[in-house]
C-alpha positions in Angstrom: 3.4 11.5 10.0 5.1 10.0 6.9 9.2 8.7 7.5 9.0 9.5 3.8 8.6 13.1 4.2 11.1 15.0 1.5 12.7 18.0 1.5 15.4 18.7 -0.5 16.0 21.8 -3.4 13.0 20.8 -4.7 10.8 20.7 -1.9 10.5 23.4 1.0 9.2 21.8 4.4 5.8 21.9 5.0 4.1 24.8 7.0 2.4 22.3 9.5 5.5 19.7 9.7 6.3 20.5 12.8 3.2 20.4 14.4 2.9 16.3 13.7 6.5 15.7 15.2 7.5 15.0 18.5 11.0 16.0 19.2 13.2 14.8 21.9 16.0 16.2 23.7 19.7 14.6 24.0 23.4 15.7 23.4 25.7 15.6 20.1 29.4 14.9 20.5 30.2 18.0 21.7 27.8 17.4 24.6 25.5 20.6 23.0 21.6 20.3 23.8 20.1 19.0 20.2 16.7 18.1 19.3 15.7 14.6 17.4 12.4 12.9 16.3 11.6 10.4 19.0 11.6 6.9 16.8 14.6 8.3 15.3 15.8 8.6 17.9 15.3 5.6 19.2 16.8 3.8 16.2 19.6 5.6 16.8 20.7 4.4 20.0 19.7 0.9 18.8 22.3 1.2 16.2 24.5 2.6 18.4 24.3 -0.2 20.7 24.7 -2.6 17.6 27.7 -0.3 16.3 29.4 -0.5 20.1 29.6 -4.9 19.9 31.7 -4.3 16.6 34.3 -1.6 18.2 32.6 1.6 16.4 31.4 4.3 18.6 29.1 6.5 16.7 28.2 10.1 18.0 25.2 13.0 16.5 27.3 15.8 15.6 24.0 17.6 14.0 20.0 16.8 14.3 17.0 18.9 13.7 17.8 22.5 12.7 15.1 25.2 13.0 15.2 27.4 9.9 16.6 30.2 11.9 19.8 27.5 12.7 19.9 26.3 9.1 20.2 30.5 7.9 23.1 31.0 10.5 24.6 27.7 8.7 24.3 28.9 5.4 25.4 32.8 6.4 28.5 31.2 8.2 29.5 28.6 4.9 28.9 32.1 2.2 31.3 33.8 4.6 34.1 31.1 4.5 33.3 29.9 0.3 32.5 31.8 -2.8 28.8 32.0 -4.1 29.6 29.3 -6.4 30.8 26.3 -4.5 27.7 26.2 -2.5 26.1 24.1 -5.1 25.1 20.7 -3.9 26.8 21.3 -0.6 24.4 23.4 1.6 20.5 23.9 1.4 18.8 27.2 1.9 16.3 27.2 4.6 12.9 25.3 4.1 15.1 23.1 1.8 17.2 21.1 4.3 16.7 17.3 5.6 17.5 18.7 8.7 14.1 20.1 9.3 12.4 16.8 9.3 14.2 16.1 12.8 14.6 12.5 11.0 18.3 13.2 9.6 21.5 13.0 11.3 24.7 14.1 10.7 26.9 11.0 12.2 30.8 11.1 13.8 32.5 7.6 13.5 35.1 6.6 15.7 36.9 3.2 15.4 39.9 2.5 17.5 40.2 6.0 18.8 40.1 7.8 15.5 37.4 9.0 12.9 36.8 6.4 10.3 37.3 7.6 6.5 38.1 4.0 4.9 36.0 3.8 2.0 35.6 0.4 2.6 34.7 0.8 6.1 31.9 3.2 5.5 30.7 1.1 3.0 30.6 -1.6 5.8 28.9 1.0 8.3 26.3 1.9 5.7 25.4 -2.0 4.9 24.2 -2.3 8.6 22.0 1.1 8.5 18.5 -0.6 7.2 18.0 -3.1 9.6 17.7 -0.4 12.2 15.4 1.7 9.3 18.2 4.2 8.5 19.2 5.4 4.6 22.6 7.1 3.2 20.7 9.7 2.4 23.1 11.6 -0.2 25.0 8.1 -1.6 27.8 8.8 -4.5 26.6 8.3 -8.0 23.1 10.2 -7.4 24.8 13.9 -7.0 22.1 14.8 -9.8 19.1 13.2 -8.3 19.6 13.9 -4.3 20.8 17.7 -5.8 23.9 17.1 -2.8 27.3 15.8 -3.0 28.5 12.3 -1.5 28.2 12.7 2.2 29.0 9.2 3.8 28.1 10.7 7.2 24.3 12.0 6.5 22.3 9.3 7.5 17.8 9.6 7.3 15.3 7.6 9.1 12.6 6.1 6.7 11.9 3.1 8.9 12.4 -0.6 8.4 10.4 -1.7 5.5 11.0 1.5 3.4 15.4 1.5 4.3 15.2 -2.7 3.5 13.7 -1.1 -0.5 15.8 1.7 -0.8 18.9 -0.5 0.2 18.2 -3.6 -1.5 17.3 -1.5 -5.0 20.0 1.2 -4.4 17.4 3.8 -4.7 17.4 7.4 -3.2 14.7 8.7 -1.1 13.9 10.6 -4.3 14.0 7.9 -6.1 11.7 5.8 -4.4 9.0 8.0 -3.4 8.8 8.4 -7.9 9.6 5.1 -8.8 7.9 2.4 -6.4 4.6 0.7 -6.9 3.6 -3.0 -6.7 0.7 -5.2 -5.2 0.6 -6.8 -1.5 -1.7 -9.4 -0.9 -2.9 -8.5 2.7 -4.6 -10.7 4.8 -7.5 -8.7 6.5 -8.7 -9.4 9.8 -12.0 -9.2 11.3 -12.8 -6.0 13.3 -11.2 -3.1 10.7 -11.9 -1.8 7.7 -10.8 -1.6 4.6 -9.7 1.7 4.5 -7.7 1.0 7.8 -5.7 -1.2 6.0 -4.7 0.8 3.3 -4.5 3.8 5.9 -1.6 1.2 7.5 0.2 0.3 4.9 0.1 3.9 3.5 1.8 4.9 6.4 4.3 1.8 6.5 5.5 1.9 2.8 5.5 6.3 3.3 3.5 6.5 0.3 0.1 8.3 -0.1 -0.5 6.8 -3.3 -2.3 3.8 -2.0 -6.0 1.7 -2.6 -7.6 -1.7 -2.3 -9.3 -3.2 -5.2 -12.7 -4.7 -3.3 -13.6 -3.9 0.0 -14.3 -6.2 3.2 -16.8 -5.3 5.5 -15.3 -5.0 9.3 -17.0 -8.6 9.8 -14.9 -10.4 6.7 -11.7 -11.7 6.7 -9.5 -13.0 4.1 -7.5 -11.9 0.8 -7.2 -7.9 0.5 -5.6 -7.1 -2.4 -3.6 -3.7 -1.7 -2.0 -1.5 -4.4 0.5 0.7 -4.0 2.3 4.0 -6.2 1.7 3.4 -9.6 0.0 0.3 -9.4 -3.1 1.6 -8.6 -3.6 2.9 -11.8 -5.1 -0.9 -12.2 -7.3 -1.3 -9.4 -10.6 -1.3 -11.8 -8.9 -4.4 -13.6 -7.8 -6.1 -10.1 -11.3 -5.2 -9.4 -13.4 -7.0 -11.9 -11.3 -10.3 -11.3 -13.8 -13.3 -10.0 -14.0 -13.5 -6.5 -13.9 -16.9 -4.0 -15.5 -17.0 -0.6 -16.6 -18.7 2.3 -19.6 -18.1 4.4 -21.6 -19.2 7.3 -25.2 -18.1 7.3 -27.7 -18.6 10.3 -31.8 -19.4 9.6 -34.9 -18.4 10.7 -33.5 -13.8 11.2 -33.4 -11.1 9.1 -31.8 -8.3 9.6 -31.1 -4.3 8.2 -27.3 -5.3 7.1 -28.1 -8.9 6.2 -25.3 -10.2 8.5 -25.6 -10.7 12.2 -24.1 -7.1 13.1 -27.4 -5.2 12.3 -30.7 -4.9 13.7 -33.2 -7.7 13.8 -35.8 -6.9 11.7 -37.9 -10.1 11.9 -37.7 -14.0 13.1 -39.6 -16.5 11.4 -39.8 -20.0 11.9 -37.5 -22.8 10.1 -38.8 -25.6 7.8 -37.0 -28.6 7.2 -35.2 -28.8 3.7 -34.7 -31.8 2.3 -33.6 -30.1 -1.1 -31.1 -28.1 1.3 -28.2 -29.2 -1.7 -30.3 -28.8 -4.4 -31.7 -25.0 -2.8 -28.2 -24.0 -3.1 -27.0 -25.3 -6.3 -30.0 -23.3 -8.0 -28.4 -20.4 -7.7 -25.1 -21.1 -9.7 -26.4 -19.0 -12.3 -26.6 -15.0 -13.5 -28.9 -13.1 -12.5 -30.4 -9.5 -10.8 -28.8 -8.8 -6.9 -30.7 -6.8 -4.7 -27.9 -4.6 -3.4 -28.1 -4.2 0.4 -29.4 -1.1 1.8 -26.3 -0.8 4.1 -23.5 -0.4 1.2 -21.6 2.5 -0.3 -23.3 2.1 -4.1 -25.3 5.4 -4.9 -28.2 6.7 -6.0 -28.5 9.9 -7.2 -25.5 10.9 -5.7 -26.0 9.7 -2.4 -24.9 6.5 -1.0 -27.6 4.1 0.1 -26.1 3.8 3.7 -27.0 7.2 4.3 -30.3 6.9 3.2 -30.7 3.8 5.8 -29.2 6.1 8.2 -31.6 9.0 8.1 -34.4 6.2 7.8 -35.4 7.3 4.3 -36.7 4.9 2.0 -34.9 4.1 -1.2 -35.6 1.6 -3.9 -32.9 -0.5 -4.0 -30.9 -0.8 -7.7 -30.6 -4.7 -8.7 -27.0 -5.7 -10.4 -26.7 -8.4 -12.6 -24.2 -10.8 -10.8 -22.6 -14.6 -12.1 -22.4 -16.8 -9.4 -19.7 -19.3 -11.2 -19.9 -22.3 -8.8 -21.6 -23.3 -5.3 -21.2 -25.1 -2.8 -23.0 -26.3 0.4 -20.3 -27.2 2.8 -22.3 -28.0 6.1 -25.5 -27.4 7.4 -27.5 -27.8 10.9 -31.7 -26.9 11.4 -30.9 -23.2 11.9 -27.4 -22.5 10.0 -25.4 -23.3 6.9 -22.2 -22.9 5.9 -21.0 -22.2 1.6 -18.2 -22.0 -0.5 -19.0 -20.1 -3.2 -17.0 -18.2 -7.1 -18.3 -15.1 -7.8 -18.0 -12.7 -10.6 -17.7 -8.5 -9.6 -20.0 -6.3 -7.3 -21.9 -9.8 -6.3 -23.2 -9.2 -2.2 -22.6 -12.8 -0.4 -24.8 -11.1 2.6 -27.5 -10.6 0.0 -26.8 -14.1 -2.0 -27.5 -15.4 1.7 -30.3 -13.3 2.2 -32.0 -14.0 -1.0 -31.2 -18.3 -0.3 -33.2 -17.8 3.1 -36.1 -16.6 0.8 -36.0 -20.0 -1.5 -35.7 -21.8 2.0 -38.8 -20.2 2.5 -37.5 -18.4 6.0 -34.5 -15.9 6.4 -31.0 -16.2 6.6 -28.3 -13.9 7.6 -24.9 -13.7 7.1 -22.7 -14.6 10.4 -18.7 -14.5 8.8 -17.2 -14.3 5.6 -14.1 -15.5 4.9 -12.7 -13.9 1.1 -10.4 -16.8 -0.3 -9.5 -15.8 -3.2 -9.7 -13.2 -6.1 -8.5 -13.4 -9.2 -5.4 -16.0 -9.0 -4.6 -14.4 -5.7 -5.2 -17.1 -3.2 -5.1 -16.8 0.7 -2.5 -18.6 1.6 -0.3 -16.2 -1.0 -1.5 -13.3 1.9 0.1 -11.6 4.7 -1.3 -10.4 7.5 0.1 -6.5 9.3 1.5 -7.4 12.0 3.5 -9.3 9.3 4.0 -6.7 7.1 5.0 -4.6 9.8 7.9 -7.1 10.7 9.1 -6.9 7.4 7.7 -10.5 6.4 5.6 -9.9 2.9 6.2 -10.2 -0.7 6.0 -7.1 -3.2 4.2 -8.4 -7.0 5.2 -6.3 -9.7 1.8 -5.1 -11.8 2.3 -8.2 -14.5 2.4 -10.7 -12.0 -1.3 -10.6 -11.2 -2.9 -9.2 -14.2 -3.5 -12.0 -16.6 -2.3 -10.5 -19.7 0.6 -10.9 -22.3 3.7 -10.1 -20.7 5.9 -8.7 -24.1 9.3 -6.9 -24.0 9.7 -4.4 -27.1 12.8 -2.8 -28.7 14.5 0.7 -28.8 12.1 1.9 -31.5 8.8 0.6 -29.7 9.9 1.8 -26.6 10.0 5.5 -28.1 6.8 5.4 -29.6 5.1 3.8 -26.0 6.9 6.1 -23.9 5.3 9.1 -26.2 2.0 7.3 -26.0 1.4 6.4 -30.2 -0.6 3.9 -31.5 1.3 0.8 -32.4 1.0 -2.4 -34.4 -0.7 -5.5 -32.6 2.2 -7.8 -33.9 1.0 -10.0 -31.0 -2.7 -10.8 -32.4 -3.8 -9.9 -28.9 -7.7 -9.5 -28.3 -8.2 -7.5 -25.1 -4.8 -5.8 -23.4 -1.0 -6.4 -23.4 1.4 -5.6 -20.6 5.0 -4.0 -22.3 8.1 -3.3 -21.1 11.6 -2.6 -22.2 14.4 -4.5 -22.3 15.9 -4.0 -18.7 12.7 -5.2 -17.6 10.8 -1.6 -17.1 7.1 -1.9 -17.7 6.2 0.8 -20.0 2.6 0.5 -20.0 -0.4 -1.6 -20.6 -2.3 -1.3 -24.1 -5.4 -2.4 -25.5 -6.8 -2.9 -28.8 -8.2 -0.6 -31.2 -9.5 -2.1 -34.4 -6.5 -3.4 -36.0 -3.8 -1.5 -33.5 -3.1 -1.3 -30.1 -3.4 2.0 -28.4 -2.4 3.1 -24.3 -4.5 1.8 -21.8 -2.1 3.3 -19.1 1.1 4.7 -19.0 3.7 4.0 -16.4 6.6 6.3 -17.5 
């Protein structure tokens, strides 16, 4: 279940909502049975313990509503206001926050009477992120959150989403359209690399979310995670040169070409006194087996499944660039590699295909991704990081190594509406523009003697 989930005039709640919640049971102010989302609630009574050491005691005076509760609402305000003044101050049922069981409706109390101060709200709602709360309807975005001010709706979203929306002054609207950038995770061994985008999908409530080279469940090291709009540049993040580190052990081959598959054959290990120069003969292009075991297909089908259903399948050959490499350590039966590689190059088949100029075979035992494009490891978080709020957001121009350029009023029109424009900037691949308060507009790429959209971010 997504924090992030919106409803609001816009959006109705969601036929099978409910069945992904678990509400819990406690009392409003009124000491009334109510219903509450359970990490909400559990928030709640964090910030209610945090509210208590600074003299505030803060009550629920409304939680989840049913949409039978929400119709008696709305009946009950028609009854009591004209037709008209409803506008932006009650929602219909299917349209209210209330549905989510993540809002609440808050009662303030501060030396025994109900605080109003504008300034002391304002203090109130400074403290609500840390515990992963949002105003949801703040004053001065009537139009965008379609509600009036209410200084006493507050919305769980969570920590790392309430630290955004708070530090940008964004709206839950606005940051479910608006957000995208990069994160630099650092992947563990053991999980995959969809797990890891599944993780921080669910962290950052966004769906909107892909990796830009995967890691087998045996590597480790830089995944490079985009998130909203940003992955409209995974294929460029992509294609960026690769660094890694590997260990390798002699004299076993087997189906995966690393050490978690099945032993296919042993054979016996020469010495190598060339060992150095063995290795160095393969900084150089040329056509990569790709391993059986590995999500590239062929005609239609990926090659994994073939090996699965123990079909045989002539394996395609890539053309790969192995930029530099080098032999770290070696022992009798194992060796260990640093090596820069250019896109879609297999290290478990660079290892395997080294075991066959060693005249034995060699698997792959870790792998340890260091770097890809000017993404380095030590710029990486891991999730258990991420998940304490400890990471660092790029924007899309900080790791694409283009032209950065900001254009005026007039370009700006003609980008936003996606025209060919003049390459004033002699660029000879792409450009990254944006406007003058520093929004990126898109990226663009050259046509003959113009530049025309690449991708647009408006």
């Amino acid at each position: 279940m997504y924090n992030t989930i919106l409803v609001n005039k816009k959006n109705k709640l969601k036929e099978n909502y409910l069945k992904k919640i678990n509400l819990v049971s406690t009392t409003d102010i009124y000491k009334k049975e109510i219903l509450i989302e359970e990490n909400t609630y559990k928030a709640f009574l964090e910030l209610k313990e945090f509210f208590k050491s600074k003299n505030i005691i803060i009550g629920i005076e409304s939680a989840y509503r049913s949409l039978k509760q929400q119709q008696e609402i709305y009946e009950t305000f028609l009854k009591k206001n004209n037709e008209e003044s409803k506008e932006n101050i009650i929602s219909l049922p299917e349209n209210s926050d209330h549905h989510t069981g993540l809002a609440l409706d808050i009662n303030l109390i501060f030396d025994k009477e109900k605080l109003k101060n504008s300034d002391s709200l304002n203090e109130v709602h400074s403290f609500l992120s840390k515990f992963g709360f949002i105003l949801r309807y703040p004053k001065g975005k009537e139009k965008i959150t379609g509600h009036i001010y209410n200084p006493y709706h507050i919305r769980y979203v969570g920590k790392i989403v309430s630290k955004i929306i708070y530090e940008n002054n964004l709206t839950l609207e606005e940051y479910l359209e608006q957000f995208n950038g990069v994160i630099a995770v650092k992947k563990e061994k053991g999980i995959t690399s969809f797990d890891v985008v599944n993780e921080i999908s669910h962290l950052f409530g966004i769906k909107k979310v892909g990796h830009t080279g995967t890691l087998d469940p045996l590597a480790e090291g830089v995944l490079i995670v985009t998130i909203g709009k940003a992955t409209k540049i995974v294929e460029l993040l992509t294609a960026e040169d690769k660094e890694y580190i590997a260990e390798a052990k002699l004299g076993i081959k087997t189906d995966t070409y690393d050490i978690t598959g099945k032993i296919l054959a042993t054979k016996e290990i020469k010495d190598n006194t060339n060992f150095e120069e063995i290795i160095k003969s393969f900084q150089k292009t040329y056509k990569q087996e790709v391993p059986v075991y590995s999500a590239i297909k062929v005609n239609g089908k990926k090659l994994y499944e073939y090996a699965r259903n123990n079909q045989q399948i002539e394996l395609p050959k890539k053309e790969v660039t192995i930029k530099s490499i080098e032999l770290l350590s070696y022992t009798k039966d194992t060796f260990k590699i640093k090596t820069l590689v250019s896109k879609g190059t297999y290290i478990r088949s660079l290892i395997n295909d080294i075991g066959y100029k060693l005249n034995t075979y060699a698997t792959m035992t870790s792998l340890l991704r260091t770097k890809q494009g000017n993404v380095n490891l030590k710029d990486t978080y891991s999730l258990e990081e991420i998940k304490n709020n400890k990471y660092k957001i790029y924007k899309i121009e900080e790791v694409l190594n283009f032209k950065t350029v900001c254009v005026d009023k007039d370009l700006e029109f003609k980008i936003t509406n996606g025209q060919k424009i003049n390459n004033l900037w002699k660029v000879t691949d792409k450009i990254i523009l944006k406007n003058k308060s520093d929004k990126l507009l898109g990226i663009y790429q050259v046509e003959k003697d113009y530049l025309k959209v690449w991708k647009n971010f408006n």
